[in-house]
C-alpha positions in Angstrom: 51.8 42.3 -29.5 47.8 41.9 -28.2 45.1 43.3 -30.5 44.5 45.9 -28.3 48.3 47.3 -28.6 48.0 46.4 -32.6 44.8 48.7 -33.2 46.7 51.5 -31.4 49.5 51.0 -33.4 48.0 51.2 -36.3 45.6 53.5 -35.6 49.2 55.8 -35.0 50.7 55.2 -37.9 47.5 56.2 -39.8 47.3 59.6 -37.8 51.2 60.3 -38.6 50.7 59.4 -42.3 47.9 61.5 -42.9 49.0 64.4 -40.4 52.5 64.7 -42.1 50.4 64.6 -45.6 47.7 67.1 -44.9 48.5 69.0 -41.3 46.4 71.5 -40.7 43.4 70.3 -42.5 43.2 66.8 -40.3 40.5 67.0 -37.8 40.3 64.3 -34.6 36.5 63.3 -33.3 35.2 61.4 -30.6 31.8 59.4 -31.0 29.6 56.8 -29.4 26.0 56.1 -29.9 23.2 53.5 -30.0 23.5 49.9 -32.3 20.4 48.2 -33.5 22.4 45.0 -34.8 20.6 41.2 -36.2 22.0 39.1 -38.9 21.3 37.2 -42.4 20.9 33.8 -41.0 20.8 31.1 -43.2 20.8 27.1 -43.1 21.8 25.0 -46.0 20.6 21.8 -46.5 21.6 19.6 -49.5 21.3 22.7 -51.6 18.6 24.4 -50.2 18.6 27.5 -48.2 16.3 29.0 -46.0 16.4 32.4 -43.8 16.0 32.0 -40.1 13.9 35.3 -38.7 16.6 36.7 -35.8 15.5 39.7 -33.6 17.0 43.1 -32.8 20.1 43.6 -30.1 20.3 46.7 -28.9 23.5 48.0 -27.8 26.3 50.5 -28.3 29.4 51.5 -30.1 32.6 53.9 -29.1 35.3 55.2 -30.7 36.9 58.0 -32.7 38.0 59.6 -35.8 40.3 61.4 -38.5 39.3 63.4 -41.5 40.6 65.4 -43.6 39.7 67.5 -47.3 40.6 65.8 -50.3 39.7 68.8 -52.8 41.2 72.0 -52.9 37.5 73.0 -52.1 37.5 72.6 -48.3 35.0 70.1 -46.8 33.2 69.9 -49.9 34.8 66.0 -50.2 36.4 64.5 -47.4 38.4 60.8 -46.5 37.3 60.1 -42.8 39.3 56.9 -40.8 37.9 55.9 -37.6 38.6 52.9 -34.8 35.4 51.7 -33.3 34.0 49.4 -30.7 30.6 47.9 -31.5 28.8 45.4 -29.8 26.6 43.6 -32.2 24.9 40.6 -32.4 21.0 39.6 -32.0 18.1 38.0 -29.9 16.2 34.8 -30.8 12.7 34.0 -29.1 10.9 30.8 -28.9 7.3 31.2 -28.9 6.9 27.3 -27.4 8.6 28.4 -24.3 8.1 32.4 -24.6 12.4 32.2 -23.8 14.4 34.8 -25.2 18.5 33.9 -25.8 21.0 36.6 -26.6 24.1 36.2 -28.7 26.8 38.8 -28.1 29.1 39.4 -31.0 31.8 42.5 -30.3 34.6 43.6 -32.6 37.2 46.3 -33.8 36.1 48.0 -36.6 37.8 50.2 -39.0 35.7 52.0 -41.5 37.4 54.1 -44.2 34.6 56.5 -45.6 34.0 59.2 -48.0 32.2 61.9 -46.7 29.9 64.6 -49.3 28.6 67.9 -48.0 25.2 68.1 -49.7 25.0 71.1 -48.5 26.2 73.1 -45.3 25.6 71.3 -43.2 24.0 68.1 -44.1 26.8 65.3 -45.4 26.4 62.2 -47.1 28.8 59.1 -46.1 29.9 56.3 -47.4 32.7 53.3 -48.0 34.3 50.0 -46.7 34.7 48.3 -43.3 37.2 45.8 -42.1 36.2 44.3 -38.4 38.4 42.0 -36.1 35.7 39.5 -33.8 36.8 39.7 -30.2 34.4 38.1 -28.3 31.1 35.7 -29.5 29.0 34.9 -26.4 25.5 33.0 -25.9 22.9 33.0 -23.5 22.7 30.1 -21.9 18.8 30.2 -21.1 20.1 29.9 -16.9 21.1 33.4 -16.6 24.6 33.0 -17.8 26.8 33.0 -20.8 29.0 30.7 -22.7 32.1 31.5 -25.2 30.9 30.3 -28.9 34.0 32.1 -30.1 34.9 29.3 -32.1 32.1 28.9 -34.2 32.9 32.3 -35.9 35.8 33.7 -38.2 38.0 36.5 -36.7 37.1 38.8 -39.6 34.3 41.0 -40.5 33.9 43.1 -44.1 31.1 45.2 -45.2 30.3 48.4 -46.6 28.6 51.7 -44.6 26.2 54.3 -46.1 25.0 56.8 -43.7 23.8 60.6 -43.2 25.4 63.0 -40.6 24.5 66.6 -39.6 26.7 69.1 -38.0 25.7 71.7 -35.2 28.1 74.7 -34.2 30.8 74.2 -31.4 32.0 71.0 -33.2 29.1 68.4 -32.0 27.6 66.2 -34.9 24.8 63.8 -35.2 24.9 60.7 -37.2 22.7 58.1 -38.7 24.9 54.4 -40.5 23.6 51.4 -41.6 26.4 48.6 -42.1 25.4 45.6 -44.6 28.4 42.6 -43.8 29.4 41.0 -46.8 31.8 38.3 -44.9 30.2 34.8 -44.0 31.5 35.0 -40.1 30.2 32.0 -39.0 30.6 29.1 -41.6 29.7 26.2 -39.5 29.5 22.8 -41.1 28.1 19.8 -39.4 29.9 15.9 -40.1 28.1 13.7 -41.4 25.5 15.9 -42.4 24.4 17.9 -45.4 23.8 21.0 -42.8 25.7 24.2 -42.5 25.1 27.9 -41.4 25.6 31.4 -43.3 25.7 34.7 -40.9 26.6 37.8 -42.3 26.2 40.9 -39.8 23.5 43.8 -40.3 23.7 47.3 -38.0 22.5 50.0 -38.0 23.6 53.1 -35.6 22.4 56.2 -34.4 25.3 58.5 -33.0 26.5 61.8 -30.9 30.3 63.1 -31.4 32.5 66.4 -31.1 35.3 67.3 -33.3 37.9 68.8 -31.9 
């Protein structure tokens, strides 16, 4: 079975769960929006760390969602599960040659979130993401792109806090920031006292409708 197939899967099994648990109350939305994504980008040398400054990528994500009421209160608290695509990543310039080299990190993410209404109808959101690396591509500086794939873990974890506000007819706006936790791209040298930390950093800006 191919990852796509697997997230689908998954994904199903999550809808039947919860829509055999909670039926009426689940609720199905479709999103996409804007990601502003860089990275904590360290090198370690013989004990020593130092940050590397990494500029914005901008991009976007697409996906969609379940939620559903988890007090007998409805929509005061709700559980919200959603499958996303998000191209990530980040830009690096060199001010000797003014050149400007993109690196291209996409994935399959799959936040689980808690969502508050402050008040009606203003929420507050937060929780855990788990994220499956599909592709890691860099610029070459010629106009093309390479596969660095194997520099990087498959796995992605991290935590989402966000804000989102609901309009009438179903459409929502929302506003995430997503801080990685997972060390995605571990890369030691031989015969050297030199290796790399990257842990992801996104935030989003986004547009949905709940069905």
């Amino acid at each position: 079975m191919n990852l796509r197939k697997l997230s689908f899967t998954l994904l199903l099994l999550i809808i039947t769960s919860l829509n055999n648990s909670f039926g009426q109350s689940l609720n199905f939305s479709a999103k996409g929006g804007l990601n502003i994504s860089n990275a904590k980008f360290s090198v370690i040398v013989e004990g020593s760390s130092s940050n590397r400054d990494l500029n914005n990528r901008l991009s976007f994500f697409v996906g969609g969602s379940i939620d559903f009421s988890i007090l007998s209160k409805k929509d005061v608290l709700q559980m919200q599960v959603e499958l996303l695509y998000s191209r990530e990543g980040h830009t690096l310039s060199y001010q000797s040659t003014d050149d400007i080299r993109k690196f291209n990190l996409d994935q399959l993410k799959l936040p689980v979130l808690l969502k508050y209404k402050l008040f009606n109808p203003f929420y507050l959101v937060g929780g855990g993401y788990a994220g499956y690396i599909i592709n890691v591509q860099e610029d070459t500086g010629t106009g093309g792109l390479r596969s660095i794939k194997d520099r990087y873990n498959n796995f992605d974890t991290g935590i989402v806090i966000g804000v989102e506000y609901h309009f009438n007819l179903g459409i929502f706006i929302e506003s995430r920031y997503n801080y990685g936790f997972a060390d995605i791209s571990p890369i030691e040298f031989r015969n050297s006292t030199i290796k790399h930390n990257y842990k992801n950093r996104l935030v989003q800006f986004g547009v949905g409708y709940t069905f």
